[in-house]
N, C-alpha and C positions, 0 to 999 in steps of 0.2 A: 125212519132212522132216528129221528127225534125221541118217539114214542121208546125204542127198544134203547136209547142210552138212561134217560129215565129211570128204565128198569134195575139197572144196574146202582144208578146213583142214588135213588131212592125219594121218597118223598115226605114232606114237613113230618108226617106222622110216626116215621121209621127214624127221624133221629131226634124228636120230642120222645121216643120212647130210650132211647140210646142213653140221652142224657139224661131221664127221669132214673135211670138205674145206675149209668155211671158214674155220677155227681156223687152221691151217696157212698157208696163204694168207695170210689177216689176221696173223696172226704175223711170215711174210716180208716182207708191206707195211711193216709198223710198223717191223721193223726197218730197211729201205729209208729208211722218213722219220726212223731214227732217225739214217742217217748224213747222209742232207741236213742235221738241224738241227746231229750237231757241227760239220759242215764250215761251212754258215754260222756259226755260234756264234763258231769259231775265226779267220774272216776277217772278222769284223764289228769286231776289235780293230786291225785293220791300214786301217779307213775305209772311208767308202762306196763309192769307186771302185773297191777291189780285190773286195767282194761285189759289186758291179753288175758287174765284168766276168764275174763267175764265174759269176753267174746271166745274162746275156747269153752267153758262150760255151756254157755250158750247153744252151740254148736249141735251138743245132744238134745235139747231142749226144740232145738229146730228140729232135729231128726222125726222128734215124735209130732211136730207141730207141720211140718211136710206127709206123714203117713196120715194125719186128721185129715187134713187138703185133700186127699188122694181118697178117703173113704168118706170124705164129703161132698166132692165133688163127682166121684164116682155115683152117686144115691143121686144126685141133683141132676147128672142126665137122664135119669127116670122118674125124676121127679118134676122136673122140667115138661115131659113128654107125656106123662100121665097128665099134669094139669092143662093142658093144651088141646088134651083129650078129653077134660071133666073128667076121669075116674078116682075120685078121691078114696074110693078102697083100695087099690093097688099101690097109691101113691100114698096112705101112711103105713102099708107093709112094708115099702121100700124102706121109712124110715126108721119102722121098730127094726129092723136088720142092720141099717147103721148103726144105729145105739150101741143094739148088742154089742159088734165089732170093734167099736169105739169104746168100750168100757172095759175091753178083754186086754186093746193093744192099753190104753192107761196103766190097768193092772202089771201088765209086764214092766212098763218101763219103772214105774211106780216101785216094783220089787229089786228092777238093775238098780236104781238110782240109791234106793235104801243099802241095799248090801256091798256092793261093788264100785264105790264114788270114784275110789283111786285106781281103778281098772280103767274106767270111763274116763278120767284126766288125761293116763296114762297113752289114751289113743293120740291125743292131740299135741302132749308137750313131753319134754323130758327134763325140762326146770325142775327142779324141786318147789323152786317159791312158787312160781307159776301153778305147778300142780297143789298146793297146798292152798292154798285163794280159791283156786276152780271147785276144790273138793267143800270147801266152807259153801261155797254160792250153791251149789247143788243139794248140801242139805239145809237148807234155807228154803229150796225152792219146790221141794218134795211135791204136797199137794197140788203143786199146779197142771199136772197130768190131767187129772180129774176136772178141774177147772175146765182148761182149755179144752180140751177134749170133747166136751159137752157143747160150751159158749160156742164153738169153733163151726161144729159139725151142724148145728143148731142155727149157726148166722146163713151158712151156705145155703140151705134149706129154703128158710125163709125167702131169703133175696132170688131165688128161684121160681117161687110162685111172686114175684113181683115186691114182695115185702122189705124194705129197703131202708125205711128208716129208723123202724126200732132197733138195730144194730150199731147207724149211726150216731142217735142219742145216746147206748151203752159206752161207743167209744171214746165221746165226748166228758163223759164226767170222768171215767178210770184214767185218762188222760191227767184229768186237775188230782187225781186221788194219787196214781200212779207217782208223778211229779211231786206231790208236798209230800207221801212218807219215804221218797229219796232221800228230800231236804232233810229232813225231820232225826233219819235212822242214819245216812251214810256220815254224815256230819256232825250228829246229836244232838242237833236245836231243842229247843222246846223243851230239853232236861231229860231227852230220850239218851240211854249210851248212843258212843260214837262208834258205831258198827264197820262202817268202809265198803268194803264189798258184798258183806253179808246184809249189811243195810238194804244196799241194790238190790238183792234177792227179795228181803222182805217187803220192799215197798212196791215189787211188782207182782208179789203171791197175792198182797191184800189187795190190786188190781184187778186182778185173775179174778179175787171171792167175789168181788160185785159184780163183774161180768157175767160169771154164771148165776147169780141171782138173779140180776135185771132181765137176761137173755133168755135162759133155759124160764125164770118166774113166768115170763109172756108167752112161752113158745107151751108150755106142758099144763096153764090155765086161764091164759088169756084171749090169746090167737083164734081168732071165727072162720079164718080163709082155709085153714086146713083143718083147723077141727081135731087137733091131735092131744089126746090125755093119757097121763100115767097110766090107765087103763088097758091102748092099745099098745104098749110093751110086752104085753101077753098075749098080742093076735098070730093066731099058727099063721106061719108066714113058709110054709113048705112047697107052697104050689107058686109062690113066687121066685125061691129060693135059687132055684137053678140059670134063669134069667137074670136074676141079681148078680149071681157071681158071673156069668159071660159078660155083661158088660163093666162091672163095678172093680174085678181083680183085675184085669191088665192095666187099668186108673189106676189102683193100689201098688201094684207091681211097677209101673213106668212113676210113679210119684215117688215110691220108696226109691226105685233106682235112682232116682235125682235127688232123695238125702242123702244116700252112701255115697252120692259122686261127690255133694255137697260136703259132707264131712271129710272122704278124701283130700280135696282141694285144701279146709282146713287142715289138716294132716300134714300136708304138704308146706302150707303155710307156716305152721309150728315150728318144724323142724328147720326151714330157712332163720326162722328166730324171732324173741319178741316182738322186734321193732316195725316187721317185716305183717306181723299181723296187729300191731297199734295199727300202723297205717292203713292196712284193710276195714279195720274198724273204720276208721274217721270216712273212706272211701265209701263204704256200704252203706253209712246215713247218706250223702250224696247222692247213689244211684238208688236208692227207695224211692228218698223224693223226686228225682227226676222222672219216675216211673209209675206213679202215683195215677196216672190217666189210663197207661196201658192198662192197669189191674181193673179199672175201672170199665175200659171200653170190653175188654176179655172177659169178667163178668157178663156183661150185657151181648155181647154175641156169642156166648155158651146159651145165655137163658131162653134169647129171641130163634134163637136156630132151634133150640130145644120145640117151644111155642110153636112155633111156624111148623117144623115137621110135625106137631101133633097132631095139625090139622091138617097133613096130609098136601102141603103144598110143597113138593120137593125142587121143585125146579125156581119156586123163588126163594129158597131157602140157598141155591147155589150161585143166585146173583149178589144175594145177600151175603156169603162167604166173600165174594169178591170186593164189595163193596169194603167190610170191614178189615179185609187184607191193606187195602190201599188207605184206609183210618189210621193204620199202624205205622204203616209208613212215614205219615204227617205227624203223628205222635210222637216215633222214635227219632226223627230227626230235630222235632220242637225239643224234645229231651237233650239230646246234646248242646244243642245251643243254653239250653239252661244249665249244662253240669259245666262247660266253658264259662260262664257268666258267675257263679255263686261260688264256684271249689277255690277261690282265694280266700275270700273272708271265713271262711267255713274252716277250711286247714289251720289258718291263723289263730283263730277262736280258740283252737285244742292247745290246751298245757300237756305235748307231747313232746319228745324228745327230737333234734332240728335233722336230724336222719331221718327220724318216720314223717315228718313232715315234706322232706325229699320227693322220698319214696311215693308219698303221697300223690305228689304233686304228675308221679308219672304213672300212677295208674289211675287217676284220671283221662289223663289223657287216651288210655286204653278204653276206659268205660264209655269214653265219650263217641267213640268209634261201634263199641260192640254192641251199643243200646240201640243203634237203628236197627240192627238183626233182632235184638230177643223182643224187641217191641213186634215189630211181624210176626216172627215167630210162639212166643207168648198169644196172640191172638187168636190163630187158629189151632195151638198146640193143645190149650187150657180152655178156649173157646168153643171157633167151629167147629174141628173134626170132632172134638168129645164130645159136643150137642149131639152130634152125628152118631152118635154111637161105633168111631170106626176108632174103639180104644186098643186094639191089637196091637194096628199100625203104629199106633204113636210107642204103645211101647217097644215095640221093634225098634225105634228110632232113637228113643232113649238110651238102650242098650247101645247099640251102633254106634252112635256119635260119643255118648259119655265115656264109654266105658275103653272104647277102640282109639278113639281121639283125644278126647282134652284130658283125660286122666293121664296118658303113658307121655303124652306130651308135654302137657305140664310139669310131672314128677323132672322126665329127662331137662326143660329149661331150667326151673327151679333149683335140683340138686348133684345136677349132673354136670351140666353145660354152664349152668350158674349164669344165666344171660341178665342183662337189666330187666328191673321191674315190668317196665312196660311190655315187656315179650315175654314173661312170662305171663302175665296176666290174660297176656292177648292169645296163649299157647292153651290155658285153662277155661276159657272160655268161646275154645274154638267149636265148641260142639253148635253155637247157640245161629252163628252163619250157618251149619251144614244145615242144621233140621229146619233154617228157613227156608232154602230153597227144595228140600227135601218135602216139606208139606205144601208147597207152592205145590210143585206138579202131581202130590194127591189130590189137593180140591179140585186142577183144573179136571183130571178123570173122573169125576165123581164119584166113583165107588166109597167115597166115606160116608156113603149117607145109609144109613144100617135101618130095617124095622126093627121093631121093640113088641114085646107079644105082654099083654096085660093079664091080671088076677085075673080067674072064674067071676062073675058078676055073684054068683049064688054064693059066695064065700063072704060078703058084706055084711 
């Protein structure tokens, strides 16, 4: 009896490997939220209008920075499973085909964002000043498709054959880079103009450029573990092709779905009114930070599940689902306790208006309830099952929950029913309880656990 709980729990070696990848990770996140909050911090002095636009333009910028996620992650459950495998020919086909994909959606957004800025404001505000700010930050922000796009797809990758910390070093100096030409542009220190918002833009493009130097520099003629050169961007990648899209589009499609929901919600946000998305802002760097572990442990039980099935040990790959189910649990609940404990000083901090500091104050308290679900859920959504290859399901769920639920729900609290913050928040974010206990009783049936069929060996 002893022996088989064990199993379950796991031993010194299964969570030395946990924390050797989600340290890292969680480290990169944090620092991530740590440049959201100076950037809010430092536009929060210039009024609500110029953080609502930031965080409205923004918005699009996650759109295409959630489809990277989704064609990054998608490539990294065969990337995952090939290296666990050794077949290092399969696994940099997979990557020359992300690239591709990832250079094509850049291109697009790359072309909205150039021609059409006040079509894309226009989704989210109906301010004029508001839209006028957002349209400045966006073309400010032009080249950073390209950037991120690359750095992005490029970090997932790595951190999937084990590679962990050269992402975190990248994160760590754009961080110090990111933060002084805020200073520098938003304000106009150092005898730079005094930009404002467009500032903000700029000092996070010239963030973006040294990411993808430092990132994509090591990854395309550094890097020995994968072995991947400018070179194989030209590898015929046909006879993998078809396998790439069974697993990698319903990741694309269930990740895209969860930008459009994500923008909705902004949508929905907007049109309640500035004040109503100031305060999401200052909310949103809260629940990053608080969540900074999840991303981390969800990282590490995508890659190890990934690992594990390569080598063909499926039945401890499902003790291992359960194990890191019940990690999420102790995560999402340690997260609340920490968004209870810090969201006074943190609200207080912002030069925001004493309404959105309110408002603030109660959707917190919604976030601090909902993160025990999306910390579970996050786990096994963006983790296990996708290791698993059962990327179907999850988008069946995405659709289902997002689209059926917290969207028509949200819209009717927020603009309909017009209820307090905190229910509407808790109305927009109801999808993230269903698809937790939604993918609970997928892993318990195991069917998530999908084979994966590799290159011709003669193709190398």
């Amino acid at each position: 009896m002893t022996h088989k709980w064990k199993e379950y729990v796991g031993d010194r070696s299964f969570y030395a490997t946990i924390l050797k990848i989600a340290i890292p990770v969680s480290l990169q996140q944090l620092i991530t939220v740590g440049i959201n909050l100076m950037d809010t911090i430092m536009l929060s002095s210039m009024g609500d209008a110029q953080l609502s636009a930031s965080s409205q333009a923004s918005q699009f910028i996650n759109l295409f920075q959630i489809f990277c996620m989704g064609i990054g992650m998608g490539a990294s459950v065969l990337t995952a499973r090939f290296w666990g495998m050794q077949d290092k020919n399969s696994l940099r086909k997979a990557i020359t085909i992300m690239v591709r994909i990832v250079l094509a959606f850049a291109t697009a957004f790359f072309l909205a964002t150039l021609f059409f800025p006040e079509m894309i404001m226009r989704i989210y505000t109906t301010n004029s000043v508001t839209m006028a700010y957002g349209v400045s930050y966006l073309q400010w922000i032009l080249p950073t498709y390209y950037c991120m796009g690359l750095s992005l797809t490029c970090t997932i990758i790595l951190r999937s054959v084990g590679q962990v910390k050269i992402p975190l070093f990248s994160s760590v100096i754009a961080f110090f880079i990111n933060v002084f030409f805020n200073w520098v542009f938003i304000f106009g220190n150092l005898g730079a103009p005094r930009m404002e918002i467009a500032g903000a833009a700029l000092g996070t493009l010239i963030a973006r450029i040294f990411e993808l130097l430092f990132i994509c520099g090591f990854f395309f003629w550094k890097d020995q573990r994968i072995g991947y050169r400018i070179r194989h961007l030209f590898l015929p990648c046909r006879d993998l092709t078809p396998e790439y899209l069974r697993i990698s589009i319903p990741v694309l499609i269930s990740d895209g779905l969860l930008a459009f929901g994500n923008n909705s919600v902004a949508m929905i946000m907007g049109r309640i009114g500035d004040t109503f998305v100031a305060a999401n802002s200052v909310t949103m760097v809260v629940q990053q930070l608080s969540s900074v572990l999840t991303q981390g442990i969800s990282n590490a039980s995508g890659i190890i599940t990934g690992h594990t099935m390569g080598r063909g040990e499926y039945d401890k790959a499902q003790k291992q689902g359960y194990t890191f189910l019940f990690l999420g649990g102790l995560v999402g609940c340690a997260a609340a306790v920490v968004i209870l404990m810090i969201r006074g000083p943190i609200i207080n901090y912002y030069e925001v208006s004493q309404q959105a500091k309110e408002i603030s104050w109660s959707l917190m308290d919604s976030i601090s309830f909902i993160i025990i679900f999306q910390a579970m859920n996050s786990i096994l959504t963006k983790g296990v099952l996708r290791a698993g290859g059962d990327t179907k399901f999850l988008m069946a769920g995405d659709i289902l929950f997002l689209w059926v639920a917290s969207i028509p729900l949200g819209a009717l609290a927020g603009l309909v029913w017009h209820w307090p913050p905190f229910w509407i928040y808790c109305m927009l974010k109801i999808d993230q309880i269903l698809k937790c206990v939604w993918c609970f009783f997928r892993l318990k049936s195991k069917k998530w656990m999908k084979k994966i069929s590799a290159a011709p060996a003669e193709d190398a």
